[in-house]
N, C-alpha and C positions, 0 to 999 in steps of 0.2 A: 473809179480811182481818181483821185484830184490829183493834180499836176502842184509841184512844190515850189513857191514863189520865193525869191527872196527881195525883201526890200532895199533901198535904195544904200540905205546904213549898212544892213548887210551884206550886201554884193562888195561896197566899199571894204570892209572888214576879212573877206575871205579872202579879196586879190589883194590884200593891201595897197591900195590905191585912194590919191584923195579923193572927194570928193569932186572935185574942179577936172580933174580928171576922166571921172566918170561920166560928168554931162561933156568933154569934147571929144570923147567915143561916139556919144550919139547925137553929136552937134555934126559929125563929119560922117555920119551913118554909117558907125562899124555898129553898135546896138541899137537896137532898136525896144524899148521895153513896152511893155503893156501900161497904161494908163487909167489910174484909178481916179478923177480928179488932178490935185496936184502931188500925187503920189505915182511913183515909179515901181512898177512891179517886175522882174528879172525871172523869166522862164527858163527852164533846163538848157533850150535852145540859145540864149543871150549868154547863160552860163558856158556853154560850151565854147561859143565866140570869146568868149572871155579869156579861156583859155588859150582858145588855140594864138588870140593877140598878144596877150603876156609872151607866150612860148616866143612868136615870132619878134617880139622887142629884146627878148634874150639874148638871141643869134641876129640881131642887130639889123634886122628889116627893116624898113619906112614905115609910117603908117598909112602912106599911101599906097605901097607896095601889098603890104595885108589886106583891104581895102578890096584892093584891085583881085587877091587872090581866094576873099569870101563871097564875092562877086559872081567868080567863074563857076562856084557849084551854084550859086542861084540860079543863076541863067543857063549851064553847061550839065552839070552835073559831078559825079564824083571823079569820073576817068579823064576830063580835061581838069577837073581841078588838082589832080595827082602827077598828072604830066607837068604841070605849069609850076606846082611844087618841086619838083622833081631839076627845073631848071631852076627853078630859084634858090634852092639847098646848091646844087652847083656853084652858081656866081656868089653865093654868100660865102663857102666853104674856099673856095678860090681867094677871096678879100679878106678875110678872119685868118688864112696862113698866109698871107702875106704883112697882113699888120701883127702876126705872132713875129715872124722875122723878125719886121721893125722894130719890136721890144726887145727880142733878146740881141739885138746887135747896141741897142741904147740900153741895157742892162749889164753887159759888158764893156759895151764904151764908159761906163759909171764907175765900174767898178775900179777897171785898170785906173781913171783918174783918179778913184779915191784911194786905192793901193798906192800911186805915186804921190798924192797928198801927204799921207801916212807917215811915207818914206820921208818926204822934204821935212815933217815936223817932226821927226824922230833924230835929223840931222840940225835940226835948230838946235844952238845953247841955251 
């Protein structure tokens, strides 16, 4: 059974992602693809770093921090790389409800000014 490649176009097309993008993944060796030439070929395995990267730019990771935590099953395997996840969802989940705070305190600081705006131009002649 052949293994399913996608090319350089496609890989860009599935994660929506530019292409400039996609060589400073493997410029800073989060992927690593197979080499046809000067063509780039993306294995199930690149495919799935793909993902799990996007995931962790969602929830507002480094990509040094990813990096560091694709790393740990190379070298470790799954149960340090799960531990090490495990604090990092933590510190991340700890800094995401605090800058939700942040928003809704300045989402409400906006509002009340724009309510009193409101009020001073409804008192204008």
């Amino acid at each position: 059974m052949s293994e399913t490649r996608l090319s350089f176009k496609e890989m860009c097309a599935r994660f929506d992602v530019t292409p400039r993008t996609l060589r400073y993944y493997e410029y800073i060796e989060l992927l690593s693809p197979e080499k046809d030439g000067r063509n780039r070929l993306y294995t199930a395995r690149e495919v799935a770093r793909m993902t799990l990267i996007m995931r962790g730019r969602r929830f507002g990771f480094s990509l040094e921090e990813i990096r560091q935590w694709l790393e740990i099953y190379q070298k470790e395997g799954t149960k340090p790389q799960l531990r090490a996840w495990l604090d990092m969802a933590d510190r991340q989940l700890l800094a995401l409800r605090a800058q939700a705070a942040e928003l809704q305190s300045a989402i409400t600081d906006l509002e009340k000014l724009r309510k009193d705006a409101e009020a001073a131009l409804q008192k204008q002649p």
